[in-house]
C-alpha positions as CSV (number, residue, x, y, z in Angstrom):
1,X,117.4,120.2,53.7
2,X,116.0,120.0,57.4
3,X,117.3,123.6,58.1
4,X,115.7,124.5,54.8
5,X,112.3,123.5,55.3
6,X,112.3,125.0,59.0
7,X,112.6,128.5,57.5
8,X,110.0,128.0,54.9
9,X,107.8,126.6,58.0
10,X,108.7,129.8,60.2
11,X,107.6,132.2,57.0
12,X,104.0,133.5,56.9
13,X,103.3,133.6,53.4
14,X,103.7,129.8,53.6
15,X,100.4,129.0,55.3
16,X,96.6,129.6,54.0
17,X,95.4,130.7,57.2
18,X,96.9,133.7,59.8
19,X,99.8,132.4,61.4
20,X,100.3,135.0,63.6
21,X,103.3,135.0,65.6
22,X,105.4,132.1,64.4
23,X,107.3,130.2,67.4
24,X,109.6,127.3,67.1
25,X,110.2,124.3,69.5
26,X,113.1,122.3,69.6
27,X,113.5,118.8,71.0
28,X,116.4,115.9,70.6
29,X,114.2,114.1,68.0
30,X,111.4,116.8,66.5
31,X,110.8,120.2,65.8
32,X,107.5,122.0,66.2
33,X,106.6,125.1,64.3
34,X,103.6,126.9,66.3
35,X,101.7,129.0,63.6
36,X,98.3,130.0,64.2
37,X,95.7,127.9,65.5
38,X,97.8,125.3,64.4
39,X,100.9,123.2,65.5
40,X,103.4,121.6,62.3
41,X,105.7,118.9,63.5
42,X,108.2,117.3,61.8
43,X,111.0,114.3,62.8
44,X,114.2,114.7,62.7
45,X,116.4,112.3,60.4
46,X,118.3,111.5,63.2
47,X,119.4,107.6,64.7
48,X,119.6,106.9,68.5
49,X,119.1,103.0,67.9
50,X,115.7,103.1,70.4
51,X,114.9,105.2,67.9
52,X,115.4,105.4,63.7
53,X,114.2,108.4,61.9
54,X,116.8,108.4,59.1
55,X,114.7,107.7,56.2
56,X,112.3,109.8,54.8
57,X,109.7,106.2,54.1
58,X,110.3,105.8,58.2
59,X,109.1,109.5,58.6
60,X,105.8,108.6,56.9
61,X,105.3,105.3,58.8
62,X,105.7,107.2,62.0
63,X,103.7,110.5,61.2
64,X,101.0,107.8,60.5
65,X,101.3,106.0,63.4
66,X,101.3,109.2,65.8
67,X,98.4,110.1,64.3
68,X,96.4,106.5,65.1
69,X,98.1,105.9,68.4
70,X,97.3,109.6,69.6
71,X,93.8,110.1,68.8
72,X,92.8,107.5,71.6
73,X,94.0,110.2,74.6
74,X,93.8,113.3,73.0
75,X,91.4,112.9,69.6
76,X,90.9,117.0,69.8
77,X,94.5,117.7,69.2
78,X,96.1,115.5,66.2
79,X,94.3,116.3,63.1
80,X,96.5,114.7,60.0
81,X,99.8,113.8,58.2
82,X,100.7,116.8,55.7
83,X,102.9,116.4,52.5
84,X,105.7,118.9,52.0
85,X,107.0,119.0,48.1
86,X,110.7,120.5,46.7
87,X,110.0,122.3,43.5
88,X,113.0,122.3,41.7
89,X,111.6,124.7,38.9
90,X,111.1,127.2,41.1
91,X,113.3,126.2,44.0
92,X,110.4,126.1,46.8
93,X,108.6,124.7,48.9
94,X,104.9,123.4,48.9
95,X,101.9,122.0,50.1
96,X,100.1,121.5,47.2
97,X,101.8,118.7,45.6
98,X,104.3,120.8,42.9
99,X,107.3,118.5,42.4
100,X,108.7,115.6,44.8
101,X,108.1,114.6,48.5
102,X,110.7,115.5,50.9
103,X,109.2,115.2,54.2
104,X,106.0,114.2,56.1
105,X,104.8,116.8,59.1
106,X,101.9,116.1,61.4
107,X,99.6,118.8,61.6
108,X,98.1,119.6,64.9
109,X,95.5,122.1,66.5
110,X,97.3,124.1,68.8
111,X,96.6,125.0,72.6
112,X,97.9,128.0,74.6
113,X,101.3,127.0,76.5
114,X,99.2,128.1,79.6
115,X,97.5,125.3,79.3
116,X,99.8,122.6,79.4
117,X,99.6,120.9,82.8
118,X,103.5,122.0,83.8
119,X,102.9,125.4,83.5
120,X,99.5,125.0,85.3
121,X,101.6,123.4,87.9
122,X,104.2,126.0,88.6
123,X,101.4,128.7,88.7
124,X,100.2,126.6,91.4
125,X,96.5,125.8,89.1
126,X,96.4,122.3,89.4
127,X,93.8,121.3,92.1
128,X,92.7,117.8,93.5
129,X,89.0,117.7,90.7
130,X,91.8,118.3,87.7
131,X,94.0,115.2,89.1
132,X,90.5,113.3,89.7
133,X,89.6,113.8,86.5
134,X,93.4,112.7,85.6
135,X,93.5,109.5,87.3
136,X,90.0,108.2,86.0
137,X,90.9,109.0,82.2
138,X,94.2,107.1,82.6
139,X,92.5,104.7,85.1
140,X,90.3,104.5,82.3
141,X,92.5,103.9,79.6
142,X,94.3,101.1,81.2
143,X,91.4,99.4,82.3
144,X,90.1,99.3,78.5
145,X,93.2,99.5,76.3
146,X,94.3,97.0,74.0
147,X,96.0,93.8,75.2
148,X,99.8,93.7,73.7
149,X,101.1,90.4,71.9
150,X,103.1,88.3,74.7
151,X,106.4,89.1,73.1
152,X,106.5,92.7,74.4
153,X,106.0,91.4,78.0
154,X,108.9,88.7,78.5
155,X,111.2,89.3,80.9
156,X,114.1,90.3,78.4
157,X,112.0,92.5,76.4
158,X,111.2,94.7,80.1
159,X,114.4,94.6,81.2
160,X,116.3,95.7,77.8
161,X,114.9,99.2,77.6
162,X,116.0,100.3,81.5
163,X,119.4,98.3,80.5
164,X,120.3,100.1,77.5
165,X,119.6,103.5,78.8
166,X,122.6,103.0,80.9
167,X,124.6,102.2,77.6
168,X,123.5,105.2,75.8
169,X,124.0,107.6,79.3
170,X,128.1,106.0,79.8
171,X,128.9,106.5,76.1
172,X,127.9,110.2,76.4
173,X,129.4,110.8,80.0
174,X,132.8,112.5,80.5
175,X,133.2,113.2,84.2
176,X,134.6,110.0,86.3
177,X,132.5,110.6,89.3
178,X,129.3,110.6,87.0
179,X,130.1,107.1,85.5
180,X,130.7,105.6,88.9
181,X,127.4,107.1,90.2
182,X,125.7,105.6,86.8
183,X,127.1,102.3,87.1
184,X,126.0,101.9,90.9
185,X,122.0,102.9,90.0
186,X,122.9,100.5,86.9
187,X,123.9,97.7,88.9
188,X,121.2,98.3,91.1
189,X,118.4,98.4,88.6
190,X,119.8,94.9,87.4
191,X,119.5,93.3,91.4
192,X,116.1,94.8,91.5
193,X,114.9,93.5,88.3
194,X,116.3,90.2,89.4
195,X,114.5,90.2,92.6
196,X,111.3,91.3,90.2
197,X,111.6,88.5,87.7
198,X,108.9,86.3,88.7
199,X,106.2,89.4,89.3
200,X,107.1,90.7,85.5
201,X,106.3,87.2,83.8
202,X,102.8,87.1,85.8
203,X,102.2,90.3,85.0
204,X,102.6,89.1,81.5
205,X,99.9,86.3,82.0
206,X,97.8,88.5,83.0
207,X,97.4,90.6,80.5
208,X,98.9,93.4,82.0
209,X,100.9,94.6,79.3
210,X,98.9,97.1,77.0
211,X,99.7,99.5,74.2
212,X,99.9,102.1,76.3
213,X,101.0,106.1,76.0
214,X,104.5,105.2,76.8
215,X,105.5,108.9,77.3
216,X,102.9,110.1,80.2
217,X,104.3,113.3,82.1
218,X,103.1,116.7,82.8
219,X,105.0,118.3,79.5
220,X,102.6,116.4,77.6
221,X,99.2,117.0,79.3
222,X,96.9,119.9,78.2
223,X,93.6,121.1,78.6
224,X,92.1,121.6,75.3
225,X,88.2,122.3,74.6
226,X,87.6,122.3,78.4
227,X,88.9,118.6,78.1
228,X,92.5,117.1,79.7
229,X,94.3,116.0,76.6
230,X,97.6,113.4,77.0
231,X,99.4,113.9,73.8
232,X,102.5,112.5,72.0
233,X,102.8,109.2,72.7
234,X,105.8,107.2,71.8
235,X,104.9,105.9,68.0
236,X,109.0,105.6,67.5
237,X,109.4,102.0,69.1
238,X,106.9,99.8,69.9
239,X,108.7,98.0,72.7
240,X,108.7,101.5,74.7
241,X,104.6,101.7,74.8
242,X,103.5,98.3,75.0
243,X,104.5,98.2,77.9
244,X,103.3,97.3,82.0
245,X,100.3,99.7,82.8
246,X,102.3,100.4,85.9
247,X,105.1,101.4,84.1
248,X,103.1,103.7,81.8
249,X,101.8,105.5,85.4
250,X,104.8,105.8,86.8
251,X,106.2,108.0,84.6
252,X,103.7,110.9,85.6
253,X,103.8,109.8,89.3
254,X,107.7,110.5,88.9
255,X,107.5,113.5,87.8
256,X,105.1,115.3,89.8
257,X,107.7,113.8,92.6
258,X,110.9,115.5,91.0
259,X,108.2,119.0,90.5
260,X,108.1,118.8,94.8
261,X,104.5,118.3,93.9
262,X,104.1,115.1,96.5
263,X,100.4,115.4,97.7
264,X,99.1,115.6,94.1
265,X,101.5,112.7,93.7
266,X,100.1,110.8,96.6
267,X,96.6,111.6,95.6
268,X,96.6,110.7,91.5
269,X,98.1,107.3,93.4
270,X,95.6,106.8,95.2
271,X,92.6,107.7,92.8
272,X,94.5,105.7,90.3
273,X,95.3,102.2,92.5
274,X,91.4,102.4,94.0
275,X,90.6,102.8,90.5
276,X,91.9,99.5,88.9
277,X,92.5,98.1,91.7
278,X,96.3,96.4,90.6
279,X,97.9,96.7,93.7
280,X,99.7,93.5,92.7
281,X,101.7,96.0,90.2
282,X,102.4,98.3,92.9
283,X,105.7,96.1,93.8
284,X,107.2,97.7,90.5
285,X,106.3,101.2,90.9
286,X,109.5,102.6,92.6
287,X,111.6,100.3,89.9
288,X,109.7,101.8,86.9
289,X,109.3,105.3,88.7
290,X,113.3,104.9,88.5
291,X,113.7,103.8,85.2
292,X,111.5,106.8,84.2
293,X,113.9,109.0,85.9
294,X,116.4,107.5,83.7
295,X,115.0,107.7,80.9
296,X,115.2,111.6,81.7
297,X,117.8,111.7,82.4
298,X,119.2,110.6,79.2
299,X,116.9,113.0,77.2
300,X,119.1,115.5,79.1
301,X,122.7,114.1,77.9
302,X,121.3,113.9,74.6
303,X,120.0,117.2,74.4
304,X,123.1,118.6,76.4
305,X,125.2,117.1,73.0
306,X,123.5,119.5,70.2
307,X,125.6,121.6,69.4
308,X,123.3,124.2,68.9
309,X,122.8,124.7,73.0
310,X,123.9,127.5,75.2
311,X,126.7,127.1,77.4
312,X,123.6,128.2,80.0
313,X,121.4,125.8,78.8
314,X,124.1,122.9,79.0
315,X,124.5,123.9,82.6
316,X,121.0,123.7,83.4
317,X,120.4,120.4,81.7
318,X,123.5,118.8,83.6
319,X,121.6,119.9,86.8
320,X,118.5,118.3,85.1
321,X,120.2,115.1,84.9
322,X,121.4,115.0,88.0
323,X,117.9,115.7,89.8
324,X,116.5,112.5,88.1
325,X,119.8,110.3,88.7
326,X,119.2,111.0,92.7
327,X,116.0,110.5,91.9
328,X,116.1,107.2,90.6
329,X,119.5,106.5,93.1
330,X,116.4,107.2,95.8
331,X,113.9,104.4,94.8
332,X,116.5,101.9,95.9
333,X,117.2,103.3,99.5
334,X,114.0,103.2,100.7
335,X,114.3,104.0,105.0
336,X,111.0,105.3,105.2
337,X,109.1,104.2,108.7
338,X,106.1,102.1,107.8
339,X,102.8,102.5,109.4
340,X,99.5,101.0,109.9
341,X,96.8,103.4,110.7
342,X,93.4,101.9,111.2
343,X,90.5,104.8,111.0
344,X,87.5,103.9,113.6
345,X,84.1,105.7,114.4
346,X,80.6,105.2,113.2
347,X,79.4,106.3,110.3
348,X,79.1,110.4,109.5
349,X,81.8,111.4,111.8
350,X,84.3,112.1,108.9
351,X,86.8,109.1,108.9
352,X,87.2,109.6,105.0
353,X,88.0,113.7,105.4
354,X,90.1,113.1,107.9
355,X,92.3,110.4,106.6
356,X,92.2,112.3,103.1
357,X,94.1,114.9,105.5
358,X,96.6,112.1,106.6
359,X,97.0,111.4,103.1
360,X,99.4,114.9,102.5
361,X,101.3,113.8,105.5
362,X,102.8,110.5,104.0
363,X,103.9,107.8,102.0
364,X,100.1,106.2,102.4
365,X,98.3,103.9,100.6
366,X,94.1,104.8,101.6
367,X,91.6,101.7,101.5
368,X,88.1,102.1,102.0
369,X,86.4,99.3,103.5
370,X,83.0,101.0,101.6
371,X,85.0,101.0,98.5
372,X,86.4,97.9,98.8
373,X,83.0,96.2,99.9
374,X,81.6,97.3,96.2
375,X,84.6,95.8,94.3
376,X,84.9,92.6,96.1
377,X,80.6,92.0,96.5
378,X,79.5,93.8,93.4
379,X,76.9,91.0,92.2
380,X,75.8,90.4,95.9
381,X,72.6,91.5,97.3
382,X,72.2,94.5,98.8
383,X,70.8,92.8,102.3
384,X,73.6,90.4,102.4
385,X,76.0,93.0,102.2
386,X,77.1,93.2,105.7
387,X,76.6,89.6,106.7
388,X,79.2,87.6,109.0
389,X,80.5,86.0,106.0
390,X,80.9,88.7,103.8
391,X,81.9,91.4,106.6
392,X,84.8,88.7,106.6
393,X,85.5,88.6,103.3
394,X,86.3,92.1,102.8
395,X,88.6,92.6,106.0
396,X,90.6,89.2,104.7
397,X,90.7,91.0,101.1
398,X,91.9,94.2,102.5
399,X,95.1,92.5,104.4
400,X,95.8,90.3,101.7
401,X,96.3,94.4,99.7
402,X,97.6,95.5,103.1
403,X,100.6,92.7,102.9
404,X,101.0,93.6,98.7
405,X,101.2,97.8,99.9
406,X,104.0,97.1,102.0
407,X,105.6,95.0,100.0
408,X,106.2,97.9,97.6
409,X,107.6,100.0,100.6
410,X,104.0,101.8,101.3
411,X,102.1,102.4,104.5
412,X,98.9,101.9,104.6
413,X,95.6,103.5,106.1
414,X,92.3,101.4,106.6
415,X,89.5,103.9,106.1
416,X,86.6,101.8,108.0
417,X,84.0,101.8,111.0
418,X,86.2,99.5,113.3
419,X,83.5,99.2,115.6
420,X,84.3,95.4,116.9
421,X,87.4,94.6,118.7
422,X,87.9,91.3,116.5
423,X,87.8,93.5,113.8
424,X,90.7,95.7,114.9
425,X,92.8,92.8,116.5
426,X,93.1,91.6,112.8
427,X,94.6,94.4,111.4
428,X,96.7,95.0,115.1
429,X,98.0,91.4,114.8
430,X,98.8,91.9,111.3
431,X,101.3,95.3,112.3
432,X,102.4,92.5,114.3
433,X,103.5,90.2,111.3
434,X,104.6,93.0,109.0
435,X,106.4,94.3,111.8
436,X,105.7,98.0,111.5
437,X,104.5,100.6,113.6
438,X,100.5,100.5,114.5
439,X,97.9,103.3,115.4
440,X,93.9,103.6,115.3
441,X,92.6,107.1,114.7
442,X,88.7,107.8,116.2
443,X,86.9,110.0,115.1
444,X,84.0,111.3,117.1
445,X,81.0,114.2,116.7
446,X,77.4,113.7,118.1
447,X,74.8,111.5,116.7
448,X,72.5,114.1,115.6
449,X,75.7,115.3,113.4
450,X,76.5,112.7,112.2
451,X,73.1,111.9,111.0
452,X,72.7,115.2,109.0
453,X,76.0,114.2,107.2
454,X,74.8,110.7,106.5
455,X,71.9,112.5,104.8
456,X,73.6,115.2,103.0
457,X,76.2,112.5,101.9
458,X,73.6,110.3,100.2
459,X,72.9,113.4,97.8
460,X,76.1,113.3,96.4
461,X,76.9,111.6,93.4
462,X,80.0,110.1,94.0
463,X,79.0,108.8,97.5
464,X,80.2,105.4,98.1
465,X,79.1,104.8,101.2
466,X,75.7,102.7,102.1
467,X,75.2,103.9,105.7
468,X,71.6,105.7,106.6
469,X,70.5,107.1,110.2
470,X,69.0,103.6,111.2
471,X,72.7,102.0,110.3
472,X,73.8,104.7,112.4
473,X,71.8,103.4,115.4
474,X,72.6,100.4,115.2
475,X,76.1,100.7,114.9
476,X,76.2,102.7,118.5
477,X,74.0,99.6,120.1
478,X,76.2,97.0,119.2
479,X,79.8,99.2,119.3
480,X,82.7,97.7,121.8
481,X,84.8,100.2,123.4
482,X,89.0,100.2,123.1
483,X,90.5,97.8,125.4
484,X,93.5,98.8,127.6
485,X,95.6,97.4,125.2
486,X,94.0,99.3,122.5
487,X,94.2,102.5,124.0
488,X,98.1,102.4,123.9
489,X,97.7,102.9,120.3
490,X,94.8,105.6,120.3
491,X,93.9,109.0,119.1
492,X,91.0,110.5,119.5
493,X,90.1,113.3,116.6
494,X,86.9,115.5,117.7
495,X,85.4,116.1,114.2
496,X,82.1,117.8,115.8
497,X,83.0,121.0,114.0
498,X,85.6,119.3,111.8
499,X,88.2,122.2,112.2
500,X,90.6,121.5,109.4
501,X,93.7,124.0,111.1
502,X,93.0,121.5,114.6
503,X,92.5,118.3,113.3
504,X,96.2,118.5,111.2
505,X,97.6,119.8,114.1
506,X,96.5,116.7,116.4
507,X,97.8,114.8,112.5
508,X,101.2,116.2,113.3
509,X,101.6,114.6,116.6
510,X,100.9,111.0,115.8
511,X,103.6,108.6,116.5
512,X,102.5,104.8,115.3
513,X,103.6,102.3,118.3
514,X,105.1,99.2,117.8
515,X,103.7,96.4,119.6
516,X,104.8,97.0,123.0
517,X,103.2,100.6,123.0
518,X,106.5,102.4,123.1
């Protein structure tokens, strides 16, 4: 029946409206018919266990929940569930209700293919405003989406998913050397999980488990009426989108890793983590980011197994699968060097451009002291801002985060002024604790530039800063030069004429000391 209704989708003469030229799209559990302005997808009957589309009654349930669950992230796109009929008088199809129901379709408005954010990637189209506006409408949605029932968040309800993808991967796998490989990234996703068990249940408590996309990569991101639409969530099984809201993210931060597309990666982490501020759930972003990979790579060997594919295409989806099994094998073996670069200079002299430079160069972490001083002190007066107490507050705050991004394997830069020697000794003494490799960057330019960036800067709408030309002042009255000591760990960056090609030159040559300056 299935093939049936595919060809009577793929005819012209079956819609109201110009189809045009009719293209069909193939995946392991739907097929999409593109005709027209419009998009017709239909399930397959087909039964993975994760997933149960046998039934023609489950077909309707889930065309109906695709429909709810999707018009949260991409309302322009999903339109309704359509009713196709079997005639038996005349032995046809129908939409217009002529004999009985035999399946359920969604109905969607179609968007050009050039549009969906993997091909803007490969054409090299995706710049840093598209992943800003990214990150705050999944920021966004996190922040404000609806809190799951405890259930989905118990330990054994996390861990079965990323367990049973290695029981569907083994039963499918022929070659020896493959099932070894699986089983060691299986038995290290178990230890890790293990290790994890205590941060999963708090993350439970604290509400950190949402009903979330479930299916968030770069195949299903579009821009559609000038506006980024994240389409087809995961409607099949409810335990694979209520879910962490660190696992939901890390599916898109994993893939723009296996695309060799790392500073958008680093970036949409950054926007992202300074946007919600969980860095707690940052500890399980390199076990999700592997499960992810996993899950992948099981769409692969399930695909690889219709017997419909190409010997070709076989080929190319074994070398799929084995990209994200390194991958995910990679998330484990973390050898990366740590650092801890501290940014220092007064205000104006482009600290934030010039560690949003350092940013491409690294695994980093960015925290803004100005940023930071607005999240912790939001309901504080704007006079008391920079008291004692509260200049306190938000260097404590920001090493308590410090200590949480290392934890996950991350270095870590401290975008800040770092004008006072006490306030540098806390962050050198803490390189000292997490034993890893220290450096302060200063940034210099006149005063008179700096002041006429102060002043553009306070223009802009999405300046966070609160420094003006009198702060400016003051900060050079009451700065403390570097000790000797300091010195050991200094670069100086002259950002006078802040020449991009020279500064990540100078970038290039950092080497973070340890704490005897070698």
């Amino acid at each position: 029946m299935l093939e049936k209704i595919i060809k009577w989708l793929q005819n012209p003469a079956t819609y109201d409206f110009k189809s045009g030229e009719i293209k069909t799209i193939h995946t392991h559990i739907s097929v999409v018919i593109l005709t027209g302005d419009y998009a017709i997808k239909i399930k397959k009957p087909v039964n993975f266990g994760f997933l149960d589309f046998d039934s023609l009654s489950k077909r309707q349930v889930f065309c109906s929940d695709e429909i709810r669950l999707n018009s949260i992230l991409s309302p322009d796109i999903y339109l309704k569930v359509i009713k196709i009929y079997y005639d038996k008088n005349n032995d046809s199809f129908n939409f217009d209700g002529n004999g009985e129901i035999v399946e359920y379709a969604v109905k969607m408005r179609r968007f050009s293919q050039q549009n969906l954010f993997s091909n803007l990637l490969d054409n090299n189209k995706i710049n840093n405003d598209l992943i800003h506006k990214l990150s705050t409408k999944i920021g966004y949605f996190h922040l404000n989406g609806k809190n799951s029932a405890d259930d989905f968040g118990t330990f054994e309800n996390v861990s079965a998913p990323m367990l049973d993808n290695f029981i569907t991967i083994k039963d499918l796998l022929d070659d020896k050397n493959d099932n070894k490989i699986i089983i060691e990234l299986e038995n290290l996703t178990k230890n890790e999980l293990q290790k994890s068990k205590e941060i999963i249940k708090k993350r439970a408590n604290n509400h950190k488990i949402k009903e979330c996309h479930g299916d968030m990569h770069t195949n299903n991101i579009a821009i559609f009426n000038d506006e980024l639409q994240i389409f087809d969530c995961i409607e099949f099984n409810p335990y694979f989108s209520n879910i962490d809201v660190i696992n939901d993210f890390a599916f898109l931060y994993m893939d723009l890793q296996i695309k060799e597309k790392p500073v958008l990666a680093s970036l949409l982490l950054n926007l992202y983590f300074n946007q919600t501020y969980d860095f707690e759930g940052l500890k399980l972003l390199k076990l999700y980011a592997g499960y992810r990979a996993v899950v992948r790579a099981k769409i692969a060997t399930l695909t690889a197994g219709d017997s419909s594919i190409s010997s070709a295409k076989k080929n190319e989806l074994k070398q799929e699968y084995n990209k994200y099994i390194n991958y995910a094998l990679s998330q484990f073996n973390n050898t990366q060097q740590q650092n801890l670069i501290i940014m220092s200079g007064f205000s104006g002299t482009g600290k934030s451009k010039v560690s949003q430079i350092l940013l491409k160069t690294g695994n980093f972490i960015r925290l803004q002291t100005d940023n930071h001083r607005k999240v912790l002190l939001k309901n504080t007066p704007k006079n008391e801002l920079y008291s004692k107490e509260n200049i306190n507050k938000v260097y404590q705050s920001l090493i308590k985060i410090t200590k949480q991004c290392y934890d996950a394997g991350f270095s870590v830069i401290i975008d800040g002024a770092f004008l006072k020697q006490s306030e540098r000794d806390l962050f050198y003494n803490l390189s000292l604790q997490l034993k890893v490799k220290f450096k302060i960057l200063s940034i210099v330019c006149n005063e008179e530039t700096a002041c006429k960036r102060i002043t553009v800067r306070a223009k802009e709408q999405d300046n966070i800063s609160d420094a003006t030309c009198e702060v400016l002042k003051m900060q050079i009255k009451n700065y403390e030069d570097f000790n000797l000591q300091e010195k050991k760990f200094l670069t100086t960056i002259d950002a006078q004429k802040y020449d991009v090609v020279k500064i990540k030159e100078q970038l290039k040559k950092i080497n973070c000391h340890n704490e005897t300056g070698g």
